[in-house]
N, C-alpha and C positions, 0 to 999 in steps of 0.2 A: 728672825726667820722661822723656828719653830713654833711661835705664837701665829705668825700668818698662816703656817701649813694646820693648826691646830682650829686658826677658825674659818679654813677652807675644809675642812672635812665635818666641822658642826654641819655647817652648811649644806653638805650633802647629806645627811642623817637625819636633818630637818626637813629637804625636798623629799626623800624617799618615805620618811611618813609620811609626807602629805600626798604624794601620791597613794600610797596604801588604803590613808582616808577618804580618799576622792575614791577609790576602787570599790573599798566598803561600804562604802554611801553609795555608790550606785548599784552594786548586786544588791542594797536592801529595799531600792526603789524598783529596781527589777521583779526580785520578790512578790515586792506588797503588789505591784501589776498585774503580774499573774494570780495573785489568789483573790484580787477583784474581779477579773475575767471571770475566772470558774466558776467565784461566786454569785457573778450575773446572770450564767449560761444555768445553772440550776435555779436558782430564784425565777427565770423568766417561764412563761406561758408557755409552753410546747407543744405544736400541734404537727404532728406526722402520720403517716400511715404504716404498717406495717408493709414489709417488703419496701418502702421507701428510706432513706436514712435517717435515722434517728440519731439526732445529738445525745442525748442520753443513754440509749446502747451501746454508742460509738467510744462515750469517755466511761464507762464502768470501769475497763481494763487498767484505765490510765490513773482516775482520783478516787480515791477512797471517802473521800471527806468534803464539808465547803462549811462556808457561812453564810447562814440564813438570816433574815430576820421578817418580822412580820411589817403588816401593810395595817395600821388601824382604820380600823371603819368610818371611823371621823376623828375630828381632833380633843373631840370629850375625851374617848376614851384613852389618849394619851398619860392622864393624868392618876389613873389606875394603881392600884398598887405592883411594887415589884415582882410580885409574888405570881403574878398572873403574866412577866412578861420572860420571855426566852433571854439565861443568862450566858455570854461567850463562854464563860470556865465550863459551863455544863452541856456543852456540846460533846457529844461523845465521836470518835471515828467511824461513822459508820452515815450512810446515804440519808437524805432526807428529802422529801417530798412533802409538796402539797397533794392534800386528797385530787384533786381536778386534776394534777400532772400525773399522778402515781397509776389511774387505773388503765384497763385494755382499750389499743383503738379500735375501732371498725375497719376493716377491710374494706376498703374507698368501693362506695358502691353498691354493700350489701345491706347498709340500714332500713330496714324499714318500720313505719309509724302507720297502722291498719289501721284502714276502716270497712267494715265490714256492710255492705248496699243492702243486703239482702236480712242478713239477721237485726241490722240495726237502723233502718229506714230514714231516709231524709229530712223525715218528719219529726225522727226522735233524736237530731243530732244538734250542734251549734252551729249556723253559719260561719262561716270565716270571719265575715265583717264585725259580726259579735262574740267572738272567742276571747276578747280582753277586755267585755262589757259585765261585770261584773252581777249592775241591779238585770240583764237580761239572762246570763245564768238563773240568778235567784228567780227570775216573772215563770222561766222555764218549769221549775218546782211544782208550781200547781199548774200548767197546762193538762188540765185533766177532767172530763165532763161529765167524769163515773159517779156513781154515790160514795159519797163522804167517809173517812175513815171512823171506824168505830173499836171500841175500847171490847178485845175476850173477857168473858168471864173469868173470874179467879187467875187471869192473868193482868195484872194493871201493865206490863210494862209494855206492851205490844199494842198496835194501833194500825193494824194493817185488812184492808180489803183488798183481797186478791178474786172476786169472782164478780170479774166483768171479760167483757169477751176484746178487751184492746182495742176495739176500731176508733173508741173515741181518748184514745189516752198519748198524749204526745209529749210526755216528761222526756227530758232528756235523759237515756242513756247513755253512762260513759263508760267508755273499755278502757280497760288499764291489764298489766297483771299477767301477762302471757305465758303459758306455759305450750312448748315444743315435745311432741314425740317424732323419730325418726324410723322411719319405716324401711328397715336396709333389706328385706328384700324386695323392695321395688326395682332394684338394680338387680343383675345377674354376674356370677364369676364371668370371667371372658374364658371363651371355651378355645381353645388350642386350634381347632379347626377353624376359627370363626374372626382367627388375631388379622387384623390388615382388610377387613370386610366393610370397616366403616358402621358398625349397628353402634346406636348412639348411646343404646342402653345397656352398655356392655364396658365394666372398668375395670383398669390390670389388678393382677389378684392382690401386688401387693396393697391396694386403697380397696378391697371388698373384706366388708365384714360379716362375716356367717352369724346373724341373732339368735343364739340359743333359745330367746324367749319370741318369737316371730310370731305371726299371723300365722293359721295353715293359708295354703291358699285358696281355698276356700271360700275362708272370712276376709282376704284379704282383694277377693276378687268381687266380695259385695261391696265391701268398704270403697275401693278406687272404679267401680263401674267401671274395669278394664281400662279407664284413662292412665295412657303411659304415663305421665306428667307429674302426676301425684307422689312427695316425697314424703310429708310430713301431713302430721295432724295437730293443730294447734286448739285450744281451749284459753278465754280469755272472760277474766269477770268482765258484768256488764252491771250496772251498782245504778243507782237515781240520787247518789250523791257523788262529790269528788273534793278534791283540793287543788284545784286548778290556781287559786291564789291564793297559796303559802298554807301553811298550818299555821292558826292565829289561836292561840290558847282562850282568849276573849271573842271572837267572831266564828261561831260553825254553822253558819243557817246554811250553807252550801252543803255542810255533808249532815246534818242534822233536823231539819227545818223538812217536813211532810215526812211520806214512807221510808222507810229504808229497806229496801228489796235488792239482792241479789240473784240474777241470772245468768244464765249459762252461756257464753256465744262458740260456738264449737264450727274449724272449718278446715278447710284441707286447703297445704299449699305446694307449692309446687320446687324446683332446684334451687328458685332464686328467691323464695320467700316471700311469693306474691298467692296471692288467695287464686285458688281455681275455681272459674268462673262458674257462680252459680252453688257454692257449695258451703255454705255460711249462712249456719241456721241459727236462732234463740230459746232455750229453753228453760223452767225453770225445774229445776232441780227440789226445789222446796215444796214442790207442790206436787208430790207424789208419794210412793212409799219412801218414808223418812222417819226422824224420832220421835217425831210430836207437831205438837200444835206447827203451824205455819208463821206465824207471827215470829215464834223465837228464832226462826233464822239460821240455822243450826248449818246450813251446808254455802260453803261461798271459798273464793280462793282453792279453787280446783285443780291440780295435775293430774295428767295423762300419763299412763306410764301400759310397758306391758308385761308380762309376767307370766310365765310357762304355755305360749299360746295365747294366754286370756287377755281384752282389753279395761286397764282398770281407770277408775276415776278414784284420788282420796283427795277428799274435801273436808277440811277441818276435822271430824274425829269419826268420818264415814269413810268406807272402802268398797266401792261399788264396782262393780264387774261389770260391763256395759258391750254393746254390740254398734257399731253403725252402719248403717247399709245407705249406699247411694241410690237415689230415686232417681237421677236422669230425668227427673221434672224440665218441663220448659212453661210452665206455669210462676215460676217466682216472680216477687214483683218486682215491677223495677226501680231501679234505684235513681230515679225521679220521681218516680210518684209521690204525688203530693199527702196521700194519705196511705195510711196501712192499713192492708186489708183484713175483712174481719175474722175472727177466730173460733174455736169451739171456748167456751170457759172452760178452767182448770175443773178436778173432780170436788173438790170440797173440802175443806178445815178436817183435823184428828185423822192425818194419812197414815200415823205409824202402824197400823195392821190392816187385816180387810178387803186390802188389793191387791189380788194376785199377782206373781209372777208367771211368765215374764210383761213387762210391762214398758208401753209405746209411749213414751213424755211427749204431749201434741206440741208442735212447734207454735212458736208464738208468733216470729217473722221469719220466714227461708220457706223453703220445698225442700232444697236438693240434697237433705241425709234425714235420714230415721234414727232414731236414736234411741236401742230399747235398753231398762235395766231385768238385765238376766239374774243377779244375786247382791247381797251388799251386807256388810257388817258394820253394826251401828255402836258406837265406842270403841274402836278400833283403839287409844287411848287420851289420857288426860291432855289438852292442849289444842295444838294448829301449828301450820305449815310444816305438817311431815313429808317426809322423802323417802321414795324405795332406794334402793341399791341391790346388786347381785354380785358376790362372789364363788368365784370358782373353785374346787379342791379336786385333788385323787382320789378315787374312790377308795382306797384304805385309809386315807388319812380321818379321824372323825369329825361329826361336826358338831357344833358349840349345842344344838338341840339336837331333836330328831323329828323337825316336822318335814313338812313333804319335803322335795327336791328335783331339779327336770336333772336328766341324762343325756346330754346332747352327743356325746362321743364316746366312745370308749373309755375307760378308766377315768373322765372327767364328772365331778356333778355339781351343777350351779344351786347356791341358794338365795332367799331372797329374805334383806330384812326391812325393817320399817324403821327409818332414822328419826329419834323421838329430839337427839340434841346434837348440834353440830360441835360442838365444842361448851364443855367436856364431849368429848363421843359418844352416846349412849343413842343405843338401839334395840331391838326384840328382832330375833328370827321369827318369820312366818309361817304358816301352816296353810299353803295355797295349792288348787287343786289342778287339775291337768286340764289348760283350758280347750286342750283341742278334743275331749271327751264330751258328745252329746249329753249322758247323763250324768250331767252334775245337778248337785243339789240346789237350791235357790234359799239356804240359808247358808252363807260365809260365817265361817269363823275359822277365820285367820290367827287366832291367840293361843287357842290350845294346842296340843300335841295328837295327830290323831290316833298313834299307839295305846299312848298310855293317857290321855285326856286332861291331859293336865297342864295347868297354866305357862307356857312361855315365858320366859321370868327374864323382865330387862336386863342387861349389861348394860356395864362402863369400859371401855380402854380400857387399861391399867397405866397406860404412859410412864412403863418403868424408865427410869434416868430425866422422868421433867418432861414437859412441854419444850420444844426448837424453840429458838427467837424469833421476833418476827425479820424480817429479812429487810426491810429498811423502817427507819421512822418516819412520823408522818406528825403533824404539829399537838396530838394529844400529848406523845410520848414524854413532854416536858412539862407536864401537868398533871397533877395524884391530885385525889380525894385523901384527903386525911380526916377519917373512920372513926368512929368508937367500937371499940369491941363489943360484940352481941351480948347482950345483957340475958342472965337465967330467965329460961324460957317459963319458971313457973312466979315469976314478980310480976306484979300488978300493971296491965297495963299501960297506966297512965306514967309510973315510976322509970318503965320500959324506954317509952318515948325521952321522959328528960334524962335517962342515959344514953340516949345513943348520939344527943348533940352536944352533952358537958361532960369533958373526961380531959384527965390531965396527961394521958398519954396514947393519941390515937393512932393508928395505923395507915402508912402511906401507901395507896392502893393505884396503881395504874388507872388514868381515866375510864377506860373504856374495859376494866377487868374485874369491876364492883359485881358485874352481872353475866351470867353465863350469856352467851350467845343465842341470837334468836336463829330458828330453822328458817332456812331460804331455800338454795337449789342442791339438788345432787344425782349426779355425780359422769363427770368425765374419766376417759382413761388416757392418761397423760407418761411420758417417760420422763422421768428425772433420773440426771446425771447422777452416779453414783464418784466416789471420791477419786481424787486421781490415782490412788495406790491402790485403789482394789480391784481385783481381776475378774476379767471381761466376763461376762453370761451371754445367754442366748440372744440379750437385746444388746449387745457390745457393753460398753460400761454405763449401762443404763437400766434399771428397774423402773417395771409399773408399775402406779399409785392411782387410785379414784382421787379427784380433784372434785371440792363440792364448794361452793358459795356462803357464807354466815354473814351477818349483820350484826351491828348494835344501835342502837337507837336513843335519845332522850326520851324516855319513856315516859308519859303519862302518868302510865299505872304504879310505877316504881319512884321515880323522880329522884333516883338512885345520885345524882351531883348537889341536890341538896342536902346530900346527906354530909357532906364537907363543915365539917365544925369550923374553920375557917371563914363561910359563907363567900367565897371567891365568886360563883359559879351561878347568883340569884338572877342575872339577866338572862340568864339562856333560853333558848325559846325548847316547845315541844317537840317530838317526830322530827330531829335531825338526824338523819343516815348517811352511816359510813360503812363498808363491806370488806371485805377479806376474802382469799383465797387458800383452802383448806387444805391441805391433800393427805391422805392416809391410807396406810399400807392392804393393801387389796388384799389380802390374807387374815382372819380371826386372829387375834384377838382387834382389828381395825385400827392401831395407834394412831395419832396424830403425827406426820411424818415431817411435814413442814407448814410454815404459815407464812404466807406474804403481808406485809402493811396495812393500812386500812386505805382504803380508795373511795370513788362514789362514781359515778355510771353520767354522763354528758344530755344537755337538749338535744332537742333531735335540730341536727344540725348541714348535713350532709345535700349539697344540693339536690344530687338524685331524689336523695329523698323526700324532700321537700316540696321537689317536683311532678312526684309519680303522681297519675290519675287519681289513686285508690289510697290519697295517705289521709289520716286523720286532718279534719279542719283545725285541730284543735294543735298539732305539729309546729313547735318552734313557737309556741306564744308564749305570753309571760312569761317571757327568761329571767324577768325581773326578781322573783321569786326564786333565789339560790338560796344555796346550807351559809349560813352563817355557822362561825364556830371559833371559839379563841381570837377573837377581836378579829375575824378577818373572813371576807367572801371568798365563794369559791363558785369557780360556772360549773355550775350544775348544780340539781334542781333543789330542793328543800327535801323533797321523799326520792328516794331510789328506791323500788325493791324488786330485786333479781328474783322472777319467780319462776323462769327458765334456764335450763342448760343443759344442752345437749349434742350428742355429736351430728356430724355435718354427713349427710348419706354421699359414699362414695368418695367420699374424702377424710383417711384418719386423720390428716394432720391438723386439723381444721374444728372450730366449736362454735355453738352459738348461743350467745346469753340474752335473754329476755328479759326484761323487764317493764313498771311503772313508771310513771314519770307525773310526780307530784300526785298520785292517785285521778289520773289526768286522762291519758294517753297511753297506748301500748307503744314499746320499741322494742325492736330485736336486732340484732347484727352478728354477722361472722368475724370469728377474730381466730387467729394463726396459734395453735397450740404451743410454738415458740414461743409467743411473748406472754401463754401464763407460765409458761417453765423461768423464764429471764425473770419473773414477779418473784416467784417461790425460791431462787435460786441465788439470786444476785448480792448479795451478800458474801 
């Protein structure tokens, strides 16, 4: 009897494990089910709008982490070394993204892809039919019945004629490269008497922005020919070369192969980003008062910006004060016309002295703006694609210089500087004049002090306590350059070289942190959350920060991933771009306050857009042409480069970024100032 009761109770000790086992086996297939979901819903393509739901806004709160893995390009490069593939242990807890899912959407409906009728004629564009004909690109090159280029003097490297009068030259220009100013007082406060009236041009105070630096109205009543309509002024290169299919390290006769000339196409648009009718002119900037000969080329990638009154233009390492006045022409041509009509010829080669100011740049195609230069400063500094910025201070507090400064209110004085690097931060305060002053001078310099004359002396940040993180990873983050350290700068050349790819102990460097960031856009005014324990301010628990745009690039000039003693990195191709969101503290010393991920900017893809009258022919072709990068595609394009960003008139909450698309095509869209705070923040 005690042996039966002894192995009836095995028996039960034996079922109650095995139930336990069976219990345990399935929470771990539970488990493993759930973190393939997750890790599908992030791995997958996401496409939403802002203001619609987003699956990836919606799980931030909930997963901290997933698993990725990559997509190889094909089954070659399967067989790669380890070294180049994403290991599970070295996933860290923190978000990851692909560049194509990580960046901002459009706001369903506001993208647009300009073409401009009037400044860039029918004559001088692509058909539709041949936007992915490659050898009719290239035949386009020499459509031109002008005399033949020829070789400056004592310059070998230039081969340009520029003195014919247009009517017989039908090279294709292409627009790419937009840059946005906003014109906030095109809108008015709403006046208390006038609340519930219906005037359409009238928005609550709290979406009205007072511009310290404005138009008077005056100049701004030349500029808009009193059209209500008018919010913005845009400026967009117009180039006789592109990259419409891909950057090929071996094939550039598309952006290489005849002239390389840069022009101006400069046009006014409207609330929703459409060109107003008639107001899109071409000009060339190179071919007037400038630094020199014309051939070198010296002025191209232009923003608009404005600055104590004044309207400026800085183009590569110029800073030009400019005016434009609407003509109200009903002479443009039209944009079927088969041919453009003819022109005066530009003045003549060796413009840098001679021509006085002020000065009319004759339009090449449009009527309907003038466009004079009133002053400009020539070396403004070393490099390209600078950016202004303005901050504010109390007038007791002081400031990092003492060059000019406006006074728009009481106790407030805004300055202005000139952003030499996005990251590290490095800038110069300006020395800019009063532009709603009749006599001003018609020579700028913007570098000196005008007290005490003396050179403006760049700053850095200081970024005491480090650089933030960046706020999620994106597929670099699992891949260094391992560096030789920089060999003494007074060793011989050639010595130089073979150390810095043979050393027995190199340095593991972030992909994409070998090299300072290149200048793109700047700068928005954005609120970011302040921490949950710290008490409320004037904007509740939130501080403003300028929000500005940077890149990095496979660069050409650098070829910075071959510098991997490893040699992992030999296949990469050139000019592939990734961008980031910057933001830093609106107050001198400017720190870098946070960084989001690295991203890349979409085809133009949006039916509207796609659809409008007035979008480029060139909208939505060769999508083929994406960023390869780390064994794996991404939609969107091979070049991005944001060379706009700016706020939305009449709506703070609200941005809009411009860009390139393959050196191709302009785009721009509205995006909700939420989802760059959720970029910067979400970590």
């Amino acid at each position: 009897m005690p042996r039966q009761l002894g192995n009836t109770a095995r028996k039960r000790r034996i079922s109650r494990t095995e139930r336990q086992a069976f219990l345990l086996l399935m929470s771990a297939l539970a488990f493993l089910f759930a973190s393939y979901t997750i890790s599908d819903l992030y791995r997958s393509k996401l496409q939403f709008y802002p203001g619609e739901s987003s699956p990836i806004a919606s799980s931030l709160s909930s997963f901290s982490s997933f698993d990725h893995h990559h997509q190889p390009r094909s089954s070659a490069r399967k067989s790669e070394t380890t070294d180049r593939k994403m290991s599970h242990s070295a996933i860290p807890t923190r978000l990851f993204f692909k560049y194509d899912d990580a960046g901002p959407r459009p706001l369903r409906g506001t993208a647009r892809s300009h073409a401009l009728p009037n400044a860039v004629p029918i004559a001088r564009t692509i058909p539709i039919e041949h936007a992915e004909d490659k050898s009719y690109h290239l035949a386009q090159r020499k459509n031109f019945t002008g005399p033949p280029s020829f070789i400056l003097p004592r310059v070998p490297s230039t081969k340009y004629n520029w003195n014919h009068s247009y009517h017989d030259d039908f090279r294709t220009l292409y627009l790419y490269n937009p840059s946005i100013l906003p014109l906030h007082n095109t809108v008015k406060k709403r006046d208390k008497d006038k609340m519930g009236s219906g005037e359409d041009t009238y928005y609550d105070n709290d979406q009205y922005f007072e511009d310290p630096d404005a138009l008077s109205e005056e100049d701004l009543m030349a500029l808009t020919g009193g059209d209500p309509s008018v919010r913005y002024i845009s400026t967009f290169r117009a180039y006789l070369g592109c990259n419409c299919f891909g950057r090929n390290a071996t094939d550039r006769r598309l952006m290489s192969s005849g002239e390389q000339i840069s022009y101006l196409a400069i046009a006014l648009l409207n609330e929703t980003l459409d060109v107003v009718d008639g107001t899109d002119v071409l000009i060339d900037l190179n071919a007037g008062p400038s630094r020199g000969q014309y051939g070198r080329q010296f002025v191209e990638d232009c923003r608009v910006s404005l600055m104590r009154g004044g309207l400026y233009l800085i183009c590569n390492q110029e800073l030009k004060r400019i005016r434009i006045e609407r003509t109200m022409t009903h002479n443009a041509p039209s944009s079927s016309s088969s041919r453009p009509l003819r022109q005066l010829p530009p003045p003549g080669y060796g413009t840098k002295r001679g021509i006085p100011l002020p000065y009319v740049y004759p339009n090449i195609h449009g009527f309907g703006l003038n466009v004079t230069l009133l002053s400009h400063h020539t070396g403004i500094s070393g490099g390209k694609n600078f950016n202004l910025f303005r901050s504010t201070r109390k007038s007791h507090e002081s400031g990092a210089n003492n060059g000019n400064t406006n006074t728009s209110a009481v106790g407030l004085i805004h300055d202005h500087y000139l952003q030499l690097l996005p990251h590290p931060h490095k800038y110069r305060k300006l020395n800019v004049p009063d532009g709603r002053d009749s006599n001003f001078d018609n020579v700028l310099d913007a570098k000196h002090d005008p007290v005490t004359k003396k050179k403006i002396e760049e700053e850095t940040a200081p970024q005491v306590g480090g650089l933030p993180k960046m706020t999620f990873d994106t597929p670099d983050t699992f891949h260094k350059i391992s560096k030789c350290p920089a060999p003494p700068i007074d060793m011989d050349s050639l010595e130089q070289t073979k150390l810095r790819m043979n050393c027995t102990d190199p340095l593991e460097v972030p992909f994409f942190e070998v090299e300072d960031d290149h200048g793109t856009a700047c700068c928005v005014r954005v609120v970011l959350p302040l921490d949950a324990n710290a008490a409320p301010n004037s904007l509740g628990r939130g501080r403003e920060v300028m929000v500005g745009i940077s890149h990095q690039k496979t660069s050409a000039r650098s070829n910075f991933w071959l510098l991997d003693v490893r040699r992992r990195y030999l296949d990469f191709g050139i000019d592939r771009f990734v961008s980031r969101f910057v933001a830093y503290n609106s107050h001198h010393p400017f720190d870098i306050v946070a960084r989001s991920g690295w991203f890349c900017l979409g085809f133009a893809d949006d039916p509207i857009e796609l659809s409008h009258p007035q979008r480029s022919t060139l909208a939505g072709q060769n999508k083929e042409f994406r960023l390869d990068l780390f064994d794996d595609l991404y939609n969107c394009p091979t070049i991005h480069f944001p060379s706009g960003f700016s706020e939305v008139v009449g709506n703070s909450s609200r941005a809009i970024i411009g860009y390139g698309v393959n050196d191709c095509h302009p785009r721009m869209f509205v995006v909700e100032k939420d989802e760059i705070v959720r970029m910067l923040t979400m970590s």
